[in-house]
C-alpha positions in Angstrom: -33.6 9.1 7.6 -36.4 11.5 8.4 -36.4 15.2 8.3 -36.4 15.7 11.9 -33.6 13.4 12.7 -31.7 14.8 9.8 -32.0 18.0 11.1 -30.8 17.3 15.0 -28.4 15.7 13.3 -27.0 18.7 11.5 -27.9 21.0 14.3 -25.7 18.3 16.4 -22.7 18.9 14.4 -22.7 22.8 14.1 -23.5 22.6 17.8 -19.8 20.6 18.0 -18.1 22.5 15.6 -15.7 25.4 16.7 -18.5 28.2 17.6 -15.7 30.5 16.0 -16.1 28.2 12.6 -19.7 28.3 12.3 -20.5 31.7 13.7 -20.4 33.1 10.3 -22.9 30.1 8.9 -25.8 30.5 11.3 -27.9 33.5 12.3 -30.3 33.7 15.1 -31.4 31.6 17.7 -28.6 28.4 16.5 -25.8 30.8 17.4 -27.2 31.3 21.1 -26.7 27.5 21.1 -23.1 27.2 20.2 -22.3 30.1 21.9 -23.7 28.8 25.1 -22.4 25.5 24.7 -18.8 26.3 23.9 -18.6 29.0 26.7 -20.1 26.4 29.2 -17.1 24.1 28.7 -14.5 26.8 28.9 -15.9 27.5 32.5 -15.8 23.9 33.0 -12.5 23.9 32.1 -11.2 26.8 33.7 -13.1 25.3 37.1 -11.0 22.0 36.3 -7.7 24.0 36.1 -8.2 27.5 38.4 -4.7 27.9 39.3 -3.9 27.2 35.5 -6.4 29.7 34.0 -5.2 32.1 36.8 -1.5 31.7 35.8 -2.2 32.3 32.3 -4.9 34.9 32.3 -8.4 35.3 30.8 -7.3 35.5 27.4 -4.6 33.0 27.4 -6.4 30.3 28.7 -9.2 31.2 26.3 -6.9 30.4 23.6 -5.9 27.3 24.9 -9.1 26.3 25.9 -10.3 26.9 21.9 -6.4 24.5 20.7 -8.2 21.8 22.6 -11.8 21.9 22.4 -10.9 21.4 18.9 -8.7 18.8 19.4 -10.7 17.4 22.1 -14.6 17.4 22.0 -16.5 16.8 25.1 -17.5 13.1 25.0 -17.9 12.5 28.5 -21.5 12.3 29.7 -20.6 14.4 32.9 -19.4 17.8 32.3 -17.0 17.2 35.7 -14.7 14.9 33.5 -14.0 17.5 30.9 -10.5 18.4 30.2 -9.1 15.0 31.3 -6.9 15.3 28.2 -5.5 18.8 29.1 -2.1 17.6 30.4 -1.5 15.1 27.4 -2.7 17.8 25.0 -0.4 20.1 26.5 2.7 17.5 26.2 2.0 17.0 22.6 1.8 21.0 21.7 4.3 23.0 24.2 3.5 26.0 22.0 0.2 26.2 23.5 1.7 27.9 26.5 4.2 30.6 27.1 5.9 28.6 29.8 6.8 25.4 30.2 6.5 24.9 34.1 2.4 25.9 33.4 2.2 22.1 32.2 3.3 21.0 36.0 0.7 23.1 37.3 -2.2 21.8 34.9 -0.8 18.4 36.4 -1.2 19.6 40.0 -4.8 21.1 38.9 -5.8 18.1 37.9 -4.8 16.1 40.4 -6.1 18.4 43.5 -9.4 17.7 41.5 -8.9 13.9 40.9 -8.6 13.7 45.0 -11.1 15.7 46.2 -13.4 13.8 43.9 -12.4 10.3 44.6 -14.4 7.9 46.4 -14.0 7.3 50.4 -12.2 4.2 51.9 -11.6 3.5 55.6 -7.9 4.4 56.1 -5.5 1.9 58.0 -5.0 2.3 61.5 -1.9 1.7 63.7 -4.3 -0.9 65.3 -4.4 -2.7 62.5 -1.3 -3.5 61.7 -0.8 -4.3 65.5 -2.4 -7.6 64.6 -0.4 -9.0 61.7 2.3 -11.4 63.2 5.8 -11.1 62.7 6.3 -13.8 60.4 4.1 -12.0 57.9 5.3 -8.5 57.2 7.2 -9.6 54.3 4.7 -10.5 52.5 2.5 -7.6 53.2 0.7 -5.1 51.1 -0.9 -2.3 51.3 -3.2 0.3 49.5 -3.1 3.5 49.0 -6.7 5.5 49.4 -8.5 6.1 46.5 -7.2 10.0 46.5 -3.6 9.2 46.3 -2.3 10.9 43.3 1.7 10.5 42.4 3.4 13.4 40.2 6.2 13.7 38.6 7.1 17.6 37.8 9.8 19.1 36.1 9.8 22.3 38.1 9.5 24.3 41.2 5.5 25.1 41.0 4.1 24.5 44.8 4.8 28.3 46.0 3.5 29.4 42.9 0.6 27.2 42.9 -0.4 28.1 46.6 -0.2 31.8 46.5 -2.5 31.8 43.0 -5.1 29.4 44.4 -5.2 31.5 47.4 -5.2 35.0 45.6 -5.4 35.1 41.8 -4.1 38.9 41.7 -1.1 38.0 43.7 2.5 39.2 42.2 4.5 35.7 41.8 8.4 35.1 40.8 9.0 32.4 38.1 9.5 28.9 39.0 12.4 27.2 39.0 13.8 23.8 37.0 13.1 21.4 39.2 12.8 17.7 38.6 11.1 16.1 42.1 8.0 14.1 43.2 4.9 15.4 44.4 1.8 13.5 46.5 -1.8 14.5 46.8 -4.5 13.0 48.7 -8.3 13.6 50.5 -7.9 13.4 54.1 -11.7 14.0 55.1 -13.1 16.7 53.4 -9.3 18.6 52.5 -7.0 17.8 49.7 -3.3 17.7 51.0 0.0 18.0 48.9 3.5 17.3 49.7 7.1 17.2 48.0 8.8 14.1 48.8 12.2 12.6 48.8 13.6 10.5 46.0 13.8 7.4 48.1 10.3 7.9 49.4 8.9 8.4 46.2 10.9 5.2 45.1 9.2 3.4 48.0 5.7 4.8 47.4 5.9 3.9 43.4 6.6 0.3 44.3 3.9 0.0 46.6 1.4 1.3 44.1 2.6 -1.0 41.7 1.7 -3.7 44.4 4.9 -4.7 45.9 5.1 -6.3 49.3 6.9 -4.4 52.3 10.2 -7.0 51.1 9.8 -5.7 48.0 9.8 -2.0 49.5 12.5 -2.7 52.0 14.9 -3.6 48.6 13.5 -0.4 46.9 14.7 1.7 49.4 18.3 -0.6 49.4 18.6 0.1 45.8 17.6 4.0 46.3 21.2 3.8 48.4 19.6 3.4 51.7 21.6 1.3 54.3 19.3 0.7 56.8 16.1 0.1 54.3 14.2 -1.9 56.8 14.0 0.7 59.6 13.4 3.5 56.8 10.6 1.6 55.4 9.0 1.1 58.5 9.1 4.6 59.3 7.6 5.4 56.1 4.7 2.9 56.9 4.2 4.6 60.3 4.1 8.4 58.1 2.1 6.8 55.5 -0.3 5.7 58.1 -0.6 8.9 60.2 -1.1 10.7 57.1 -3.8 8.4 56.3 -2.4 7.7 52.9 -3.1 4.1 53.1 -6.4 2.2 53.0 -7.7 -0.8 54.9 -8.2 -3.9 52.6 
């Protein structure tokens, strides 16, 4: 190895390292470096989880930003993908926040962000389904846009979520246990949430795991649901107007 590449190699790894572990090792212009590049992906982070960092405070989320920069470099060539381990890092180490329900909100973070990012696909119409003949709606599938994010949370977060992400000084009660399904998805250019029921979400998991409308019709029956068939098409028709699901 030659000098040169043995020294952007060793510049490389201070770079990486902890800034707070190798602050004490460099001097001068090196330490602008880490510095600079371990405060760019805390505000990368924080802009990938704003309600989170809001929730939790400057200094709070500074801290957990450091736990999992060090468990979780930046390997990602785009700087828009970092902190795509946040939730599981947070699952694995509780500790690393002073409340539990802050985990469902690094969820709903994420996915607001997933959605708004994802790509575009024509949504089904009403007209298309007008076409398919009777004979073949058991067999039918359908796919959800790209957007489409399912959640499962453990606790009442939406109020608390909405009034942060509209006002990060707002005065907010504590959330609630909670156990419930939450959607999110792009419709144009806005990212849309809802709370749904158990039986929906019941209906909605099956068709994302690529069941047929039979096959949601007998999701819905085993959800307790006595009259699946109607249900389901009503669900269709909500999915549709929603513009949940995308043309094939």
């Amino acid at each position: 190895m030659n000098e040169l590449a043995a020294i952007q190699q060793r510049f490389q790894r201070h770079l990486m390292s902890s800034a707070d572990e190798v602050c004490d090792d460099i001097r001068g212009r090196m330490e602008i470096y880490v510095n600079a590049y371990w405060g760019r992906l805390r505000e990368a982070l924080a802009d990938n989880y704003p309600v989170l960092c809001r929730a939790l405070g400057d200094d709070a989320f500074r801290e957990l930003a450091a736990a999992y920069l060090r468990a979780h470099p930046s390997n990602h060539r785009s700087i828009r993908w970092f902190g795509n381990n946040l939730v599981d890092f947070i699952t694995r180490n509780p500790d690393v926040v002073p409340h539990p329900a802050l985990l469902d909100l690094a969820r709903m973070d994420w996915a607001m962000r997933g959605a708004f990012d994802a790509a575009d696909a024509a949504p089904l119409r009403f007209g298309d389904l007008a076409a398919v003949a009777p004979e073949q709606w058991a067999d039918l599938r359908f796919r959800p846009v790209p957007s489409f994010r399912l959640l499962q949370l453990d606790w009442g977060i939406e109020g608390l979520w909405h009034t942060l992400n509209e006002n990060e000084d707002a005065q907010t009660d504590e959330p609630q246990t909670h156990a419930h399904t939450m959607i999110v998805w792009r419709y144009g250019l806005e990212c849309r949430w809802r709370t749904v029921s158990d039986t929906e979400a019941s209906a909605l998991r099956t068709m994302v795991d690529g069941g047929c409308f039979a096959d949601i019709c007998a999701a819905l029956l085993d959800a307790g649901d006595q009259d699946a068939a109607t249900s389901a098409a009503n669900l269709l028709r909500a999915w549709v107007d929603k513009g949940l699901l995308a043309r094939e």
